[in-house]
LOBASE-766916 format. One line per field, with one value per residue (C-alpha): residue in three letters; x, z, y; residue number from 1. Coordinates in nm, 2 decimals, decimal comma. Last residue first. Layout:
% residues N
r	c(ALA	...)
east	c(X	...)
up	c(Z	...)
north	c(Y	...)
k	c(NUM	...)
% end
This chain:
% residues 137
r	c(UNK	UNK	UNK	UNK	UNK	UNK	UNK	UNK	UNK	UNK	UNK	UNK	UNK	UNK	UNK	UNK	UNK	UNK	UNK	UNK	UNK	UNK	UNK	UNK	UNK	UNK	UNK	UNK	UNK	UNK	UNK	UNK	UNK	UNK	UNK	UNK	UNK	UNK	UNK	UNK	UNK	UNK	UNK	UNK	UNK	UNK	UNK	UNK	UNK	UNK	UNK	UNK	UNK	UNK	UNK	UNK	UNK	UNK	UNK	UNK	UNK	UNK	UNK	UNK	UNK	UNK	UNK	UNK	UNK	UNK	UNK	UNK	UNK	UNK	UNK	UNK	UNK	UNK	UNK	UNK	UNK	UNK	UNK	UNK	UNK	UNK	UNK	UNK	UNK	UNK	UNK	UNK	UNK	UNK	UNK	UNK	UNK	UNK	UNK	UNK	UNK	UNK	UNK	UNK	UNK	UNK	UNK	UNK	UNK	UNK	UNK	UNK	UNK	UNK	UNK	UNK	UNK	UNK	UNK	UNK	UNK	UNK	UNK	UNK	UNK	UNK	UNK	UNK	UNK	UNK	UNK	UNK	UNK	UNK	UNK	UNK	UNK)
east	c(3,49	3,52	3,41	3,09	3,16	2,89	2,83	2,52	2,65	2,95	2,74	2,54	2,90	3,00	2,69	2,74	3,15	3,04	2,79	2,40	2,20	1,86	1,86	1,60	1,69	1,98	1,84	1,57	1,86	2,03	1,73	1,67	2,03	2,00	1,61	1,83	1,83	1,59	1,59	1,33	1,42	1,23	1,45	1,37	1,56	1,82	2,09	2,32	2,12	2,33	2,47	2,74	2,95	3,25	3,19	3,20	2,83	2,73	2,63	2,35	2,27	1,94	1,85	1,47	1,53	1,89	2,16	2,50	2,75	3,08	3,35	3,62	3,43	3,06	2,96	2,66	2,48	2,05	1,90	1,56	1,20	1,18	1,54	1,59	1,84	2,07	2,21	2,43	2,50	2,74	3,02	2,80	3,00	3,01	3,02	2,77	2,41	2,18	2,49	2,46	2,78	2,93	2,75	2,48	2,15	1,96	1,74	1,41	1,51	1,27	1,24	1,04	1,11	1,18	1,29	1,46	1,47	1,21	1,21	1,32	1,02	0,94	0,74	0,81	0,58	0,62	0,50	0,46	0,13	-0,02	0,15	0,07	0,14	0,14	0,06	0,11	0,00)
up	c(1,31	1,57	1,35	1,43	1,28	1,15	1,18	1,36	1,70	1,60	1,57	1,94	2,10	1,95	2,07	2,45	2,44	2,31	2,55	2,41	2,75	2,78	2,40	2,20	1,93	1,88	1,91	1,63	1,40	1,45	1,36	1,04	0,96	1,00	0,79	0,45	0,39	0,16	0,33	0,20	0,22	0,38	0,43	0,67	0,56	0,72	0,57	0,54	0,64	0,75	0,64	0,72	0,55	0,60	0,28	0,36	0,16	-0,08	-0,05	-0,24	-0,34	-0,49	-0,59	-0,65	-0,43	-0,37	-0,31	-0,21	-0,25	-0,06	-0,09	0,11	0,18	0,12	0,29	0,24	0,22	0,25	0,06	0,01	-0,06	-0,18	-0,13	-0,18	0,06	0,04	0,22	0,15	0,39	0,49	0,66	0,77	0,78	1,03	1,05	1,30	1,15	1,14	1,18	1,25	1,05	1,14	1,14	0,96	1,19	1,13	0,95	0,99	0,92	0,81	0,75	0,52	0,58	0,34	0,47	0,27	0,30	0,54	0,89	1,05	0,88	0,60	0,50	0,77	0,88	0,97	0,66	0,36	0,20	0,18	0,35	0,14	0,26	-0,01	0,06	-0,09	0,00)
north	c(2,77	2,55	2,27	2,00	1,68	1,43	1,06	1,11	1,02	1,23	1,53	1,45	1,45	1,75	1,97	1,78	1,91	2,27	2,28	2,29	2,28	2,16	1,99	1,91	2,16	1,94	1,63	1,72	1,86	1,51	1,35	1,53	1,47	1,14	1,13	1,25	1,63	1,88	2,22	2,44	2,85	3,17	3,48	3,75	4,11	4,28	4,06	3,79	3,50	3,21	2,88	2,67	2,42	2,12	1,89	1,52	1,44	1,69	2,03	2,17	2,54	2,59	2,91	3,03	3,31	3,44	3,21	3,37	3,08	3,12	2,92	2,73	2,45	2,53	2,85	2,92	3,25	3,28	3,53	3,66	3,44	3,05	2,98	2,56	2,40	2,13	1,83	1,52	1,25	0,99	1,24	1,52	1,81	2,16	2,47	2,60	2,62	2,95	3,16	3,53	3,65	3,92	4,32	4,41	4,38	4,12	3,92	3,70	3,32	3,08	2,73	2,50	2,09	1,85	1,49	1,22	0,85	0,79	0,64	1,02	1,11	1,27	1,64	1,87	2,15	2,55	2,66	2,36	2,50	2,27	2,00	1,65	1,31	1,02	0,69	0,36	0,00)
k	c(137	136	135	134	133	132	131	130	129	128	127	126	125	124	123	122	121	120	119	118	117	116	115	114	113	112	111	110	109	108	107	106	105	104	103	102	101	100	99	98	97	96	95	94	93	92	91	90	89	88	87	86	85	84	83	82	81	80	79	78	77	76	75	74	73	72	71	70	69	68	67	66	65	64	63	62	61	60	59	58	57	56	55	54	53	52	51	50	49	48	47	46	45	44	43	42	41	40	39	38	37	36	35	34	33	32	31	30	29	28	27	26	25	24	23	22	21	20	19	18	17	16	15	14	13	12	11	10	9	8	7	6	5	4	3	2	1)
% end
């Protein structure tokens, strides 16, 4: 038996599971001040899992390697498995994007945001369980 789940519109919900192969989910970010980089996600890699994101409204920056993609609505930008990146919203403006990653990542993101106290040593510690590395920087 097939199903198909349907979030219309997407806002604030997840399509996937952490069971399924790949999970969508629409996220926002509402800007800032100028200044450094606010970063939505440390730098980081996943080792067995690529990840990328889909910009329905502004800008979102990644920083893939070495370089620096600025994606502006109706960019993709994807980042494949082993690659240390980030992401943030560079300016004043909110910024709405999809972000299409395998149920690992999805699971790791839950932990994260489940977390009482996000030390540097327990953030680590929940990357490694999902075969990812979290960077100083």
């Amino acid at each position: 038996m097939s199903w198909t789940k349907i979030a219309a519109p997407l806002a604030g919900q997840v399509i996937g599971s952490v069971t399924d192969a790949f999970v969508i989910a629409e996220w926002r970010d509402p800007g800032g001040p100028p200044g450094p980089p606010r970063l939505i996600a440390p730098p980081h890699l996943h080792r067995s899992d690529d990840e990328a994101w889909y910009i329905l409204e502004g800008i979102l920056r990644v920083r893939v390697g070495k370089e620096e993609v600025e994606a502006h609505a109706g960019s993709a930008v994807f980042v494949p498995r082993g690659t240390p990146h980030t992401y943030w919203n560079p300016g004043p403006a909110a910024t709405r994007y999809l972000l299409v990653m395998t149920a690992n990542i999805y699971r790791l993101i839950q932990e994260i945001h489940a977390m009482k106290e996000r030390t540097p040593a327990a953030l680590r510690a929940v990357f490694t369980k999902y075969d990812s590395e979290l960077f100083d920087g």
